[in-house]
DOGU-242840 format. One line per 10 residues: number of its first residue (from 1); their letters; for each residue x, y, z of C-alpha. Coordinates in steps of 0.5 Angstrom, whole numbers, plus 500, padded with zeros to 3 digits. Layout:
N
NUM = A = X Y Z | ...
***
This chain:
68
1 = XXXXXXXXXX = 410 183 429 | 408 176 427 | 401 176 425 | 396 172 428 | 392 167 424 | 387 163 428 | 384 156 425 | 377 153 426 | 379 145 427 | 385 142 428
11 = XXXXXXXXXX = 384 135 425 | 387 131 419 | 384 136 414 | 386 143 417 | 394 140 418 | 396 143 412 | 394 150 413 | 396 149 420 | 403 146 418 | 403 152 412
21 = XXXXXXXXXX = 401 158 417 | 407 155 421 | 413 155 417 | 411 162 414 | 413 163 420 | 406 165 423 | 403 165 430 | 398 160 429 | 392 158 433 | 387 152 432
31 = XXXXXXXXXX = 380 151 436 | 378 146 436 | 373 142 441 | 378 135 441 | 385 137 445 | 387 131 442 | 386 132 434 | 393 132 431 | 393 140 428 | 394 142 436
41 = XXXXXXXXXX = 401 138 437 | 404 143 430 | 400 151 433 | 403 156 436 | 397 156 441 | 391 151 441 | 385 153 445 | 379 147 447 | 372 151 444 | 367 148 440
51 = XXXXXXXXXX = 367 152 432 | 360 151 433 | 360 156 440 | 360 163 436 | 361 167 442 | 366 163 444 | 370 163 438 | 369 170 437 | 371 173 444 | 378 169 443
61 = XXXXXXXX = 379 171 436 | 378 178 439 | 382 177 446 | 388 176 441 | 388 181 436 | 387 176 430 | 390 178 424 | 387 172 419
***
């Protein structure tokens, strides 16, 4: 199983834990509320939801059994 690690950002300074969950070979999923930050272009997944939005952030991370 390929585990899930879900990212809070997806802009400049979350691209290389993006780009590190990713080439360990890891399903990454980053949030963020900006679909063109550059850290959306290298996820597994990438999901339109403000990090601040709690509920939100909290119901995906449970949908898709997060790992980290």
């Amino acid at each position: 199983m390929i585990p899930k690690i879900m990212i809070l950002g997806a802009g400049y300074n979350q691209l290389g834990l993006i780009l590190a969950g990713r080439d360990l070979g890891y399903h990454i999923i980053s949030i963020d509320n900006i679909p063109s930050n550059i850290g959306h272009e290298f996820s597994s997944e990438s999901l339109n939801i403000s990090t601040t939005d709690r509920d939100r952030v909290l119901k995906a991370a449970k949908s898709r059994n997060i790992d980290g």
